[in-house]
PDB file of N, CA, C and O in Angstrom:
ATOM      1  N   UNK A   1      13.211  14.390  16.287  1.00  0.00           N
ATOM      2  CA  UNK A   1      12.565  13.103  16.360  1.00  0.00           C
ATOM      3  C   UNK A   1      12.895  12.460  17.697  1.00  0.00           C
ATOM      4  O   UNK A   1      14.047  12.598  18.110  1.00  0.00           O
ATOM      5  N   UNK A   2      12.261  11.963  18.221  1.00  0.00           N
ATOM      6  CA  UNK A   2      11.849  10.777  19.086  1.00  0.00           C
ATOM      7  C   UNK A   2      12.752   9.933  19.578  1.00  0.00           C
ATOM      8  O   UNK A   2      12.574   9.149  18.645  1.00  0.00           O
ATOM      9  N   UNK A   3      13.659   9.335  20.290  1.00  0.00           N
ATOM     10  CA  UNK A   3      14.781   8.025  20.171  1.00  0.00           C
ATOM     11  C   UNK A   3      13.264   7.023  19.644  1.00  0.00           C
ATOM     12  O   UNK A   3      13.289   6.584  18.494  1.00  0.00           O
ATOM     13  N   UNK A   4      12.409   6.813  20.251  1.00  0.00           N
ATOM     14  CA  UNK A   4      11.598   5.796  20.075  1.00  0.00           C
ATOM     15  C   UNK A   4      11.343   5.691  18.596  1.00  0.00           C
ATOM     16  O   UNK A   4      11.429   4.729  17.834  1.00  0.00           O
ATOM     17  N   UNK A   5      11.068   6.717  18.438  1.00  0.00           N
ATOM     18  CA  UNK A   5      10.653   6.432  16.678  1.00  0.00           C
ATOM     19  C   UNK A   5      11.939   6.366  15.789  1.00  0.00           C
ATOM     20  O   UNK A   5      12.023   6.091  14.592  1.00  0.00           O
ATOM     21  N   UNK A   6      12.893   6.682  16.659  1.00  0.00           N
ATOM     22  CA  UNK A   6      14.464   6.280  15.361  1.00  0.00           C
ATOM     23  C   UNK A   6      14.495   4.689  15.558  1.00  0.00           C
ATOM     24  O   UNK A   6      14.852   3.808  14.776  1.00  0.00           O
ATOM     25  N   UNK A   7      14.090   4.631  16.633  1.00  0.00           N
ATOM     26  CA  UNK A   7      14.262   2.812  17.053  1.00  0.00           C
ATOM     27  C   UNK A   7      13.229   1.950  16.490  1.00  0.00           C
ATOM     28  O   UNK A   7      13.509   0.787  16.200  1.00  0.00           O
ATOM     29  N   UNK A   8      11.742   2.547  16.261  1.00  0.00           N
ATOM     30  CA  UNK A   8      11.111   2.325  15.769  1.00  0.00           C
ATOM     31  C   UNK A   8      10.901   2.484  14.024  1.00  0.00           C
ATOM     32  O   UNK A   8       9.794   2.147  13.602  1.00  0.00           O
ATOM     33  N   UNK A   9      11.523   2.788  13.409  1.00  0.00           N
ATOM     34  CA  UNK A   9      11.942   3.266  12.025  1.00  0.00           C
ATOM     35  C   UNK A   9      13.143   2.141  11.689  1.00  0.00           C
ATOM     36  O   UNK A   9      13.024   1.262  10.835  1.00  0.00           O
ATOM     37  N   UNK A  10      14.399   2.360  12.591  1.00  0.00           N
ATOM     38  CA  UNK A  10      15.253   1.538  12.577  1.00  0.00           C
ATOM     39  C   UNK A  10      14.721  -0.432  12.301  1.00  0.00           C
ATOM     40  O   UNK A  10      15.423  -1.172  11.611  1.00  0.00           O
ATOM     41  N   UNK A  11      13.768  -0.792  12.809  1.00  0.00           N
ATOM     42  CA  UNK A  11      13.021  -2.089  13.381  1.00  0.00           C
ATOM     43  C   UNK A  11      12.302  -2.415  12.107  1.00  0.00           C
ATOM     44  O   UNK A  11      11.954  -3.569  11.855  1.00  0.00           O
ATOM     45  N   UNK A  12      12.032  -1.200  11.137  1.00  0.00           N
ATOM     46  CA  UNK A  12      10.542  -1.159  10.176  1.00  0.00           C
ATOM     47  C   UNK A  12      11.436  -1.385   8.944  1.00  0.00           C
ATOM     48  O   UNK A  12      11.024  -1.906   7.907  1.00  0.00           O
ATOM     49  N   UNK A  13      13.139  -0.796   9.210  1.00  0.00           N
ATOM     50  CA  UNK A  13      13.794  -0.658   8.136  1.00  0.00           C
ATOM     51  C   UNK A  13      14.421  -2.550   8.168  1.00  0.00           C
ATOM     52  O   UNK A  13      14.714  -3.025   7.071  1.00  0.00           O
ATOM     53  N   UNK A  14      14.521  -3.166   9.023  1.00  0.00           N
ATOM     54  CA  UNK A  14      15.644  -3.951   9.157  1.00  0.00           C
ATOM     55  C   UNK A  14      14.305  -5.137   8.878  1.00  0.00           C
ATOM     56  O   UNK A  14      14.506  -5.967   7.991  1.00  0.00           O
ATOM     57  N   UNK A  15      13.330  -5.176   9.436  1.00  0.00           N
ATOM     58  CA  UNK A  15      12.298  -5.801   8.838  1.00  0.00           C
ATOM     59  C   UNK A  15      11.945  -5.426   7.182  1.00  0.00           C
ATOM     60  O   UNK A  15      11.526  -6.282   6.402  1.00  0.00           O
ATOM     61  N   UNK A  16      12.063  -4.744   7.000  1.00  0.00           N
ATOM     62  CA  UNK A  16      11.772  -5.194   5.288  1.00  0.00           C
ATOM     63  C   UNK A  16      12.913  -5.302   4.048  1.00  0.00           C
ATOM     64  O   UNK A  16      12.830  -5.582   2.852  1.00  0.00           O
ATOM     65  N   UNK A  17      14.101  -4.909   5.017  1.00  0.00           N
ATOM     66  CA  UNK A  17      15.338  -5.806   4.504  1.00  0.00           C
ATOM     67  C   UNK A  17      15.389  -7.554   4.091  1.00  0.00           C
ATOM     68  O   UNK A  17      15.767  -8.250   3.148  1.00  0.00           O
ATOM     69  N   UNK A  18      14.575  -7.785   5.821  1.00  0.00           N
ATOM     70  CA  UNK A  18      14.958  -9.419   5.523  1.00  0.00           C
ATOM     71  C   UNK A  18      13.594  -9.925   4.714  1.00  0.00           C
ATOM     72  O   UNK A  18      13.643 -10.989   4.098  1.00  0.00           O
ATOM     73  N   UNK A  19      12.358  -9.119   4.733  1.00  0.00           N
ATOM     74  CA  UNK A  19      11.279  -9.487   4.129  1.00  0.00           C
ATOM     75  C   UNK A  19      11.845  -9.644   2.137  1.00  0.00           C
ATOM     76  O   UNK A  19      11.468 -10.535   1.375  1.00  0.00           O
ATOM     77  N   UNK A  20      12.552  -8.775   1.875  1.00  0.00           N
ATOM     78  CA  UNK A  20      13.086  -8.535   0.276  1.00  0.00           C
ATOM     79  C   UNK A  20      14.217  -9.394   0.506  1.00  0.00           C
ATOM     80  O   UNK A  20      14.998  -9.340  -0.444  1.00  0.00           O
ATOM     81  N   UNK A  21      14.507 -10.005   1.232  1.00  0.00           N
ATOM     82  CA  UNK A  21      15.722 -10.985   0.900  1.00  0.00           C
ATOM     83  C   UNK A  21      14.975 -12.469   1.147  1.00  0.00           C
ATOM     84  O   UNK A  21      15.316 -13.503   0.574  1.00  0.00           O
ATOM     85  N   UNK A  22      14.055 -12.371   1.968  1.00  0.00           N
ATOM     86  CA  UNK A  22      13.021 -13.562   1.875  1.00  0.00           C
ATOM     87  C   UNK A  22      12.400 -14.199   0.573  1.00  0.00           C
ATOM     88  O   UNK A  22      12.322 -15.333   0.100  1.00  0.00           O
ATOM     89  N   UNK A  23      11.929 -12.725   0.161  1.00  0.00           N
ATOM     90  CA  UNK A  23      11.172 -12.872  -1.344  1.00  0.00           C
ATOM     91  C   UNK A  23      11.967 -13.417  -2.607  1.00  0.00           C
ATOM     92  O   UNK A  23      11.665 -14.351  -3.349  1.00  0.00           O
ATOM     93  N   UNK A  24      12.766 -12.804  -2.634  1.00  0.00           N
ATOM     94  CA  UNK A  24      14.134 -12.944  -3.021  1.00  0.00           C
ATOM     95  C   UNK A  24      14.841 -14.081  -3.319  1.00  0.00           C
ATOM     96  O   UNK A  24      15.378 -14.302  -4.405  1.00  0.00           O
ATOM     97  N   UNK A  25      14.847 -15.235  -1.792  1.00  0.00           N
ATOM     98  CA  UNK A  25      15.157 -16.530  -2.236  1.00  0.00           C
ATOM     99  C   UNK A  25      14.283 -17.019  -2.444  1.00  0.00           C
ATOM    100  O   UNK A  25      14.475 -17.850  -3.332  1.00  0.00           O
ATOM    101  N   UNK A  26      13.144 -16.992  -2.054  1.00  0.00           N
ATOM    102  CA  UNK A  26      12.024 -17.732  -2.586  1.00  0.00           C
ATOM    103  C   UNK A  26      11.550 -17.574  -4.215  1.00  0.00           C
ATOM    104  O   UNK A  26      11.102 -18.483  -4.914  1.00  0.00           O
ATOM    105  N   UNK A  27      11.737 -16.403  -4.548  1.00  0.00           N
ATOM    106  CA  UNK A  27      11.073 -16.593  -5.950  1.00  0.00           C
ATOM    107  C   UNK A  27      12.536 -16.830  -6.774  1.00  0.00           C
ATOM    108  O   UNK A  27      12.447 -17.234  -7.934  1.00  0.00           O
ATOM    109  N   UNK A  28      13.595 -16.640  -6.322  1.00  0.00           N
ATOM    110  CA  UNK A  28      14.770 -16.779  -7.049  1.00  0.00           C
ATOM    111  C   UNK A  28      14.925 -18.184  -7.406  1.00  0.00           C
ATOM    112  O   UNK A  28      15.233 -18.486  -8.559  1.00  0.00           O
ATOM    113  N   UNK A  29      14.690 -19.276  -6.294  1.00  0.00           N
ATOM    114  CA  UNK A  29      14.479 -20.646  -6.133  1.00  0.00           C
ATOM    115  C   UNK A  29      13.999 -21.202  -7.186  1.00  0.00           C
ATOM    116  O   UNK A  29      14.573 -21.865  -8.050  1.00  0.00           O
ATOM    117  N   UNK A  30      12.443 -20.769  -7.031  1.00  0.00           N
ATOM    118  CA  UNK A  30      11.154 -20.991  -8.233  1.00  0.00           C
ATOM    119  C   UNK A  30      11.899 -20.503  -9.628  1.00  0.00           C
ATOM    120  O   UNK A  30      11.707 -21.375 -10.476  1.00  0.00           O
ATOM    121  N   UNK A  31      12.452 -19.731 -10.002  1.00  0.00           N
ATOM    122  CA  UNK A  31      12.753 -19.031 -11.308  1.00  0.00           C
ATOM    123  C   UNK A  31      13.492 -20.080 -11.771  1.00  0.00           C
ATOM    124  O   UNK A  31      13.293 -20.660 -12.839  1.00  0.00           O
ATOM    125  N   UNK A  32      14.347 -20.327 -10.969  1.00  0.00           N
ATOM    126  CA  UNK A  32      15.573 -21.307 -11.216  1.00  0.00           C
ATOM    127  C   UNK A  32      14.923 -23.209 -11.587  1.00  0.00           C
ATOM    128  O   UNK A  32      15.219 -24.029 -12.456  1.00  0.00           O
ATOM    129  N   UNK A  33      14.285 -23.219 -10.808  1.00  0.00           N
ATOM    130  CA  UNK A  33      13.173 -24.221 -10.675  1.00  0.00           C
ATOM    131  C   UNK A  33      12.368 -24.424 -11.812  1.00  0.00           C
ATOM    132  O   UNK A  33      11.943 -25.467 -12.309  1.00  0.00           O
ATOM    133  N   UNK A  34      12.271 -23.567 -12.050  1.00  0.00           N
ATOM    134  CA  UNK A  34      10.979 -23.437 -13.443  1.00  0.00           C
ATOM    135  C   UNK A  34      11.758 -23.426 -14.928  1.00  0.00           C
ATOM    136  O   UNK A  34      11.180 -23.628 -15.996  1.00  0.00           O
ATOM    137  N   UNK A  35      13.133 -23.159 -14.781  1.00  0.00           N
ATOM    138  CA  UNK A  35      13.802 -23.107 -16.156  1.00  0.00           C
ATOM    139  C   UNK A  35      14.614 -24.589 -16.223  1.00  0.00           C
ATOM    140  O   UNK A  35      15.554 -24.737 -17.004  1.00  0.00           O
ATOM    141  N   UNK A  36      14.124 -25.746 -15.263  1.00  0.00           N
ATOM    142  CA  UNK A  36      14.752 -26.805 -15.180  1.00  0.00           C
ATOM    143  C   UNK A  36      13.725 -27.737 -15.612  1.00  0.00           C
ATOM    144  O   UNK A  36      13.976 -28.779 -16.217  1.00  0.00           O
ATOM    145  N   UNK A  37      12.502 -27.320 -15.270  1.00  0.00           N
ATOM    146  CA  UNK A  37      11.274 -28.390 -15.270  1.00  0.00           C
ATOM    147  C   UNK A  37      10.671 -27.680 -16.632  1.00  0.00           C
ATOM    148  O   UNK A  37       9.548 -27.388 -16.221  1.00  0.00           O
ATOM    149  N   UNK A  38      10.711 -27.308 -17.741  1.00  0.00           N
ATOM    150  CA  UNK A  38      10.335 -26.396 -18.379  1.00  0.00           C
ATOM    151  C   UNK A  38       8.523 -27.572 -18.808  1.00  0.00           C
ATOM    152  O   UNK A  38       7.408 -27.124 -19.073  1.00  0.00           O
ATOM    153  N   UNK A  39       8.866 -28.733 -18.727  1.00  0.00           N
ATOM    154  CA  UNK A  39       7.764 -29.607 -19.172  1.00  0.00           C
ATOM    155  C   UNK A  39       6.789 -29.430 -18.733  1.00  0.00           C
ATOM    156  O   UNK A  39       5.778 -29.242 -19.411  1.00  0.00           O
ATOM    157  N   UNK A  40       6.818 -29.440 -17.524  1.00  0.00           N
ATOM    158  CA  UNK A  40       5.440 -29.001 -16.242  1.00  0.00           C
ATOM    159  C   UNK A  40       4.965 -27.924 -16.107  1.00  0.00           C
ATOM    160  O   UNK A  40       5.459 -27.031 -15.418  1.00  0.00           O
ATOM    161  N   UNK A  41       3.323 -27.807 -17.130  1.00  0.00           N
ATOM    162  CA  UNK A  41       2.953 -26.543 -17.366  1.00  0.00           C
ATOM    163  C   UNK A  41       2.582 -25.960 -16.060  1.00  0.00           C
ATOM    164  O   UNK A  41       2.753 -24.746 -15.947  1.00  0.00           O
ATOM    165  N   UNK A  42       2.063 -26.669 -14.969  1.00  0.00           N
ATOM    166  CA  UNK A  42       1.737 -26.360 -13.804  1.00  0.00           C
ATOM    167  C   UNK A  42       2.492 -25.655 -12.941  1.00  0.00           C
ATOM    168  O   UNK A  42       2.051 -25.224 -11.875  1.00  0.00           O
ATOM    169  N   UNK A  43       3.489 -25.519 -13.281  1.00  0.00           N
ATOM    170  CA  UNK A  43       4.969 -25.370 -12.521  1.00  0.00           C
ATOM    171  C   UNK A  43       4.651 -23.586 -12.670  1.00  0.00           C
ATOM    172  O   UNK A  43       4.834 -22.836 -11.711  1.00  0.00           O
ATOM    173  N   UNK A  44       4.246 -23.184 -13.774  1.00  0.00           N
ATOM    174  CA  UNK A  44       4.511 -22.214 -13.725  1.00  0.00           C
ATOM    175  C   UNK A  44       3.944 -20.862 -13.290  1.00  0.00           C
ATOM    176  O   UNK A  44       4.321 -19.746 -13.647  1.00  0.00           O
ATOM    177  N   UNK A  45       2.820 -21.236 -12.324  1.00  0.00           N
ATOM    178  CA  UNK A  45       1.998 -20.219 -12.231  1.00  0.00           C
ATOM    179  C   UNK A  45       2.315 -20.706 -10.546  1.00  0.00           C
ATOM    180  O   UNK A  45       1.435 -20.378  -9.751  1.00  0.00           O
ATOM    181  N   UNK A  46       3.581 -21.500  -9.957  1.00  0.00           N
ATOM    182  CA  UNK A  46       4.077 -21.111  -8.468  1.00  0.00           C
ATOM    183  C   UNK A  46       4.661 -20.129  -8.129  1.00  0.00           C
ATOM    184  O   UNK A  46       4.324 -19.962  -6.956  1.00  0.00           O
ATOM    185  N   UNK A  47       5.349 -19.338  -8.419  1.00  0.00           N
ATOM    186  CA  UNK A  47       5.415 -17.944  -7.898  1.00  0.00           C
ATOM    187  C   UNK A  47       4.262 -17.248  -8.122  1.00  0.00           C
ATOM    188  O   UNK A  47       4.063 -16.551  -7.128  1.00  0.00           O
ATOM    189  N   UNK A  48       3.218 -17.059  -9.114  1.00  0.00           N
ATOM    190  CA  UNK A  48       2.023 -16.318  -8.726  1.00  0.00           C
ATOM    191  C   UNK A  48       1.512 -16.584  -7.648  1.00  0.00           C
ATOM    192  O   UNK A  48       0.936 -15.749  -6.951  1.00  0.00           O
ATOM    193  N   UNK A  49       1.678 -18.011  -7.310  1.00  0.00           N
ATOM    194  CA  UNK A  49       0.651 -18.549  -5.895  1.00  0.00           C
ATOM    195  C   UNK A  49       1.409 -17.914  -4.327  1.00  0.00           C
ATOM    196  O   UNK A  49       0.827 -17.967  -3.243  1.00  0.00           O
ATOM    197  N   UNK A  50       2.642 -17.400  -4.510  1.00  0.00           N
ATOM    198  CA  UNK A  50       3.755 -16.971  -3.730  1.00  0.00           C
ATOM    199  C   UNK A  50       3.238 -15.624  -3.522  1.00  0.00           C
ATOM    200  O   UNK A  50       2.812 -15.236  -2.434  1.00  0.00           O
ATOM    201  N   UNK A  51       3.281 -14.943  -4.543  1.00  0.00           N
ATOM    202  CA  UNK A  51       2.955 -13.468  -4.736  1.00  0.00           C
ATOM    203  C   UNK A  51       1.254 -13.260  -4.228  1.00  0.00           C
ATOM    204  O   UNK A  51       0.783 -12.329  -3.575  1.00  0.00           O
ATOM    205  N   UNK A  52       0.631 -14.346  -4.723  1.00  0.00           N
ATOM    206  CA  UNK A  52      -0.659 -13.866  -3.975  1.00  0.00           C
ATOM    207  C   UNK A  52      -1.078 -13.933  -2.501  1.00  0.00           C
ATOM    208  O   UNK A  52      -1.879 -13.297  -1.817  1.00  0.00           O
ATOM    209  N   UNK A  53      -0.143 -15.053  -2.248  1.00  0.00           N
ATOM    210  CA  UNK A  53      -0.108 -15.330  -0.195  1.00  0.00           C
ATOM    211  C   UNK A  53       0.671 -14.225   0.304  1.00  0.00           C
ATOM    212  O   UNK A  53      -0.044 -13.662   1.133  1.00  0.00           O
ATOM    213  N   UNK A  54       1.599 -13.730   0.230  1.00  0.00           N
ATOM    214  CA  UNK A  54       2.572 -12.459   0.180  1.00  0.00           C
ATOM    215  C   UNK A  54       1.633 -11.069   0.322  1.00  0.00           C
ATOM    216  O   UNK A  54       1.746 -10.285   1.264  1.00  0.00           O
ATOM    217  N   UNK A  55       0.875 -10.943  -0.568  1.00  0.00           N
ATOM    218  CA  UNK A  55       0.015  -9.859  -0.815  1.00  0.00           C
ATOM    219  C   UNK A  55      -1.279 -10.479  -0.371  1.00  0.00           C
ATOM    220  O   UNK A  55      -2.167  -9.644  -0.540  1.00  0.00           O
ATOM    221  N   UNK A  56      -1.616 -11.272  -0.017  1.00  0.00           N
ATOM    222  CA  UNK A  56      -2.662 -11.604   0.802  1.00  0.00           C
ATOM    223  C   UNK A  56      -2.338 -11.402   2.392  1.00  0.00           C
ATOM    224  O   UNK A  56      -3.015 -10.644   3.087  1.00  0.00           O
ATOM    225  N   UNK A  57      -1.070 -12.271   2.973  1.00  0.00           N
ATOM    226  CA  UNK A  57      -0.716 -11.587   4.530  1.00  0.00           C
ATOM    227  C   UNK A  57      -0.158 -10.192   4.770  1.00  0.00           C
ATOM    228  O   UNK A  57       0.243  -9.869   5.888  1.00  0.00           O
ATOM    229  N   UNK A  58      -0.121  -9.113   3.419  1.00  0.00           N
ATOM    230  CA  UNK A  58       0.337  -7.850   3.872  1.00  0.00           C
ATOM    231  C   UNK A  58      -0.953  -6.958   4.280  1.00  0.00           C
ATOM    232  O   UNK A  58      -1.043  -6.004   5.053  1.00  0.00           O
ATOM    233  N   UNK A  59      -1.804  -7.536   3.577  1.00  0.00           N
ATOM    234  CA  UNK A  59      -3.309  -7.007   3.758  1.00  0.00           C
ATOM    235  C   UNK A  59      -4.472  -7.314   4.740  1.00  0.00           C
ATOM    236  O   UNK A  59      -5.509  -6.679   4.934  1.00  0.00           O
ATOM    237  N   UNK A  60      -3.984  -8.548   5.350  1.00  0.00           N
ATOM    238  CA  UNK A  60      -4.443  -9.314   6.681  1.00  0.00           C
ATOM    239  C   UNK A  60      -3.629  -8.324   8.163  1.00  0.00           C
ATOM    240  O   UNK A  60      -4.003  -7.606   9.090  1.00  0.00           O
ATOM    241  N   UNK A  61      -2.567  -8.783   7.699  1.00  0.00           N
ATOM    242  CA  UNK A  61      -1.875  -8.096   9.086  1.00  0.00           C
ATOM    243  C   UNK A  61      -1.697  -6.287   8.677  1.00  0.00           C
ATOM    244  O   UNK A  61      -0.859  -5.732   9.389  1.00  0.00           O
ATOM    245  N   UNK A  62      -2.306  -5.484   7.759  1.00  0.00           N
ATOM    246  CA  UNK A  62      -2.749  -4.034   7.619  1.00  0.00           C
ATOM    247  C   UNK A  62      -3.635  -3.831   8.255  1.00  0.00           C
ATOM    248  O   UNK A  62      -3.508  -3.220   9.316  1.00  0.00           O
ATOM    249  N   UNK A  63      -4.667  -4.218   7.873  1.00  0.00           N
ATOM    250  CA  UNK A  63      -6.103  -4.295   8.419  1.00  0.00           C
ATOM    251  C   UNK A  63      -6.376  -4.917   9.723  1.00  0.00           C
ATOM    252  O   UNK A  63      -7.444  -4.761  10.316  1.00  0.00           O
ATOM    253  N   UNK A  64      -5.596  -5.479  10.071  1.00  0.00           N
ATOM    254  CA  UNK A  64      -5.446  -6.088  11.898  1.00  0.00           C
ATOM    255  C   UNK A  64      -4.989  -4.994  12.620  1.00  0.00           C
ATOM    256  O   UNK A  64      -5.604  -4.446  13.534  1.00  0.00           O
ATOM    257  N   UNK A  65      -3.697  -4.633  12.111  1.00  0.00           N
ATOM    258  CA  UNK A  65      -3.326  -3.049  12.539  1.00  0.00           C
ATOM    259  C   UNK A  65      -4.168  -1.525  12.938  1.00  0.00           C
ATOM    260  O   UNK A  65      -4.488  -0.756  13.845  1.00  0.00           O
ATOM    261  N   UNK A  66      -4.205  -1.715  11.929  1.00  0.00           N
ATOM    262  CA  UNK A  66      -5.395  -0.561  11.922  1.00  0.00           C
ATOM    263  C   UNK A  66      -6.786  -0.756  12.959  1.00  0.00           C
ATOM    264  O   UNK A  66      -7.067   0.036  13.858  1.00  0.00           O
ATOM    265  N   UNK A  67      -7.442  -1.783  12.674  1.00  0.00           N
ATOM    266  CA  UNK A  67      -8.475  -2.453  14.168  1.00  0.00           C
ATOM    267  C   UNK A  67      -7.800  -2.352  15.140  1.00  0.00           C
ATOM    268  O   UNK A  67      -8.521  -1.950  16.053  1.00  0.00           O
ATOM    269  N   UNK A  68      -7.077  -2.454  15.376  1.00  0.00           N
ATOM    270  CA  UNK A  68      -6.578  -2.568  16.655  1.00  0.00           C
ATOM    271  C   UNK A  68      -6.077  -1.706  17.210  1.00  0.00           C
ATOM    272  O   UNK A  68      -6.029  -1.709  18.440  1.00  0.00           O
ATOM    273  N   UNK A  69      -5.650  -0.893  16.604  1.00  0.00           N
ATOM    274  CA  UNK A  69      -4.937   0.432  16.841  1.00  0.00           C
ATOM    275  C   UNK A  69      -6.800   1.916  16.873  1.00  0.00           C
ATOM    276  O   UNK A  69      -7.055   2.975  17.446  1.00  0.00           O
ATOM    277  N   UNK A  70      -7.648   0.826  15.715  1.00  0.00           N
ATOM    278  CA  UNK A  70      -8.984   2.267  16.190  1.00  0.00           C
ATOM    279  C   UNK A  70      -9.624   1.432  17.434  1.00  0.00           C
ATOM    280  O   UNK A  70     -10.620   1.960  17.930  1.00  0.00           O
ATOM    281  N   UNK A  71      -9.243   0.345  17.942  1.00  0.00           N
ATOM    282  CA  UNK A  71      -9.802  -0.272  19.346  1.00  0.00           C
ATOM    283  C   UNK A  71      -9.388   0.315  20.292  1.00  0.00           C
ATOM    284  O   UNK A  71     -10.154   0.875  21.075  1.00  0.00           O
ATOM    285  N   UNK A  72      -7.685   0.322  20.478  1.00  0.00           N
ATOM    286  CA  UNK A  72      -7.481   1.180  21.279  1.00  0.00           C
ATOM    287  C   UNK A  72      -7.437   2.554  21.428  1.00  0.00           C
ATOM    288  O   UNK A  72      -7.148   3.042  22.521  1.00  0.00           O
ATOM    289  N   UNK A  73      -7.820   3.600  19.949  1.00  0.00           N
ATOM    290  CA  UNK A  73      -8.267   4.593  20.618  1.00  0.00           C
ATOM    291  C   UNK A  73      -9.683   4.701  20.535  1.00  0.00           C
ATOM    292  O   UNK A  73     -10.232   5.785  20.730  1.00  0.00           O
ATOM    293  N   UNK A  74     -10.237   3.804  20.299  1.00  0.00           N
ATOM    294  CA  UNK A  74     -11.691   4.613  21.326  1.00  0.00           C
ATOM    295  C   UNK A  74     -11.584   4.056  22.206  1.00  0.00           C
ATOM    296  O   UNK A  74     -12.176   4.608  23.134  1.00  0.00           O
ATOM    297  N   UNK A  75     -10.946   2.862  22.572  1.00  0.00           N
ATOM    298  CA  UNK A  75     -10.816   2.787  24.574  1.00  0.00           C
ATOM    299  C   UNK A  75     -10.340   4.001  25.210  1.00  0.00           C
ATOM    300  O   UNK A  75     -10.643   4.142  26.395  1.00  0.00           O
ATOM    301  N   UNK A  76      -9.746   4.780  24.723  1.00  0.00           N
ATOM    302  CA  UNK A  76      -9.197   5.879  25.498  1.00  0.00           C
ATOM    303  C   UNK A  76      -9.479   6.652  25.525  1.00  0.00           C
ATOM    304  O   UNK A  76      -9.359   7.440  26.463  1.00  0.00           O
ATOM    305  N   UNK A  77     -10.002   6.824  24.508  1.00  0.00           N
ATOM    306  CA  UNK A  77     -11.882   8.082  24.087  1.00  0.00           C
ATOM    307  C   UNK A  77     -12.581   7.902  24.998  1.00  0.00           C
ATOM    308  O   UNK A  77     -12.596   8.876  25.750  1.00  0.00           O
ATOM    309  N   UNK A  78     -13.392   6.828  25.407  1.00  0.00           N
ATOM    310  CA  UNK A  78     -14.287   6.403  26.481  1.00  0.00           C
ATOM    311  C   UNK A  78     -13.242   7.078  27.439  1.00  0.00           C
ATOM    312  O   UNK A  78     -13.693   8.076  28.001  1.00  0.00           O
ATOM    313  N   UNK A  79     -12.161   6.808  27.699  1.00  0.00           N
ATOM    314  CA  UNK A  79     -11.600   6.742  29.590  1.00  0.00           C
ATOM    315  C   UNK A  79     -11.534   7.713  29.471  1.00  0.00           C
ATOM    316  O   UNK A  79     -11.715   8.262  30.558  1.00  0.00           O
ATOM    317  N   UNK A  80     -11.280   8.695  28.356  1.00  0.00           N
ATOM    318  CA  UNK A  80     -10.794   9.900  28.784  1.00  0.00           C
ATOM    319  C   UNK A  80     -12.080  10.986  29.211  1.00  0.00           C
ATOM    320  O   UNK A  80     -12.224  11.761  30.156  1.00  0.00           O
ATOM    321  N   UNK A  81     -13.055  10.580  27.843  1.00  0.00           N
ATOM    322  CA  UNK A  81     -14.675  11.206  28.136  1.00  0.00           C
ATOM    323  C   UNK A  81     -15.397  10.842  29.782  1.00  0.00           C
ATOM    324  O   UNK A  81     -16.023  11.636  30.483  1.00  0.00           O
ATOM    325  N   UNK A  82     -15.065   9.382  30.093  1.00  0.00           N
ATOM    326  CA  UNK A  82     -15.458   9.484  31.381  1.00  0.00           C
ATOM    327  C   UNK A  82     -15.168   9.869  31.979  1.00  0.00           C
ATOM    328  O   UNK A  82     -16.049  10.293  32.727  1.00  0.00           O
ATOM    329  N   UNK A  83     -13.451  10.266  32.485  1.00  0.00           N
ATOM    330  CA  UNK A  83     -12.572  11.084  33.065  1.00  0.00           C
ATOM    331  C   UNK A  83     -12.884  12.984  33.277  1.00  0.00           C
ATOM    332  O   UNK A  83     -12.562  13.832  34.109  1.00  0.00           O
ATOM    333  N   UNK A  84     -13.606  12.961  32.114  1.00  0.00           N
ATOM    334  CA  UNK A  84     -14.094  14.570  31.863  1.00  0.00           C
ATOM    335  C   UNK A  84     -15.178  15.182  32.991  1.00  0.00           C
ATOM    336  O   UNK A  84     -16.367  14.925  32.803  1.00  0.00           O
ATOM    337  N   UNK A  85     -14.971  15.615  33.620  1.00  0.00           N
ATOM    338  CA  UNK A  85     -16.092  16.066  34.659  1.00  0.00           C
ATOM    339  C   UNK A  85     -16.583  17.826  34.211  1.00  0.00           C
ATOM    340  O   UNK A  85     -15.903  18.734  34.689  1.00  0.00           O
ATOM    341  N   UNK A  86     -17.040  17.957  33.859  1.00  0.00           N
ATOM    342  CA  UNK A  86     -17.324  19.343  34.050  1.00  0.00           C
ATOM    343  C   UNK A  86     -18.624  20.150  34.217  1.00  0.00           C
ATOM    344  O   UNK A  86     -19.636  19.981  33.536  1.00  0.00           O
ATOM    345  N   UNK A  87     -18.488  20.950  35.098  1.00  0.00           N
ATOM    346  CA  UNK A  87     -19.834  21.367  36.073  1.00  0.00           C
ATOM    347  C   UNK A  87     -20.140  22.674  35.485  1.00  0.00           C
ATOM    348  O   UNK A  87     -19.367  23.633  35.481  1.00  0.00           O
ATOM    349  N   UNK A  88     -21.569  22.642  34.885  1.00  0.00           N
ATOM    350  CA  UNK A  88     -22.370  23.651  33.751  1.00  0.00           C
ATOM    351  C   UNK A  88     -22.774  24.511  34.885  1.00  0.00           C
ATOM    352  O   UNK A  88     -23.450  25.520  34.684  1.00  0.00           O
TER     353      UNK A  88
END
């Protein structure tokens, strides 16, 4: 393997460490939250609203990825096809 991609693996690992410790206090908060207010039926469908923004920006910034990543290779498709000379 790569140093880049151990560094890059390393970066992917340490990012979704703090992403599950994010989630983590946040819905831990709400849980805790919700067994205090037990009156407020409304109360209880805030971590669904958590979980759906959560899984709504994992699927925004996927799909940004991916565009952007098939943008830049057909930019390089083009440079490289124009780059191609060859005499029949």
């Amino acid at each position: 393997m790569k140093k880049t991609n151990i560094v890059k693996l390393i970066i992917w690992f340490i990012i979704g460490i703090l992403c599950y410790l994010l989630m983590e206090f946040i819905i831990g908060d709400n849980v805790t939250a919700l067994i205090k207010t037990e009156e407020k039926g409304n109360d209880r469908l805030f971590p669904f609203y958590w979980l759906m923004l959560i899984v709504g920006l994992i699927i925004v910034s996927t799909l940004s990825y991916v565009s952007w990543r098939k943008y830049k290779g057909e930019k390089d498709e083009k440079k490289n096809h124009d780059n191609d000379v060859t005499i029949d």
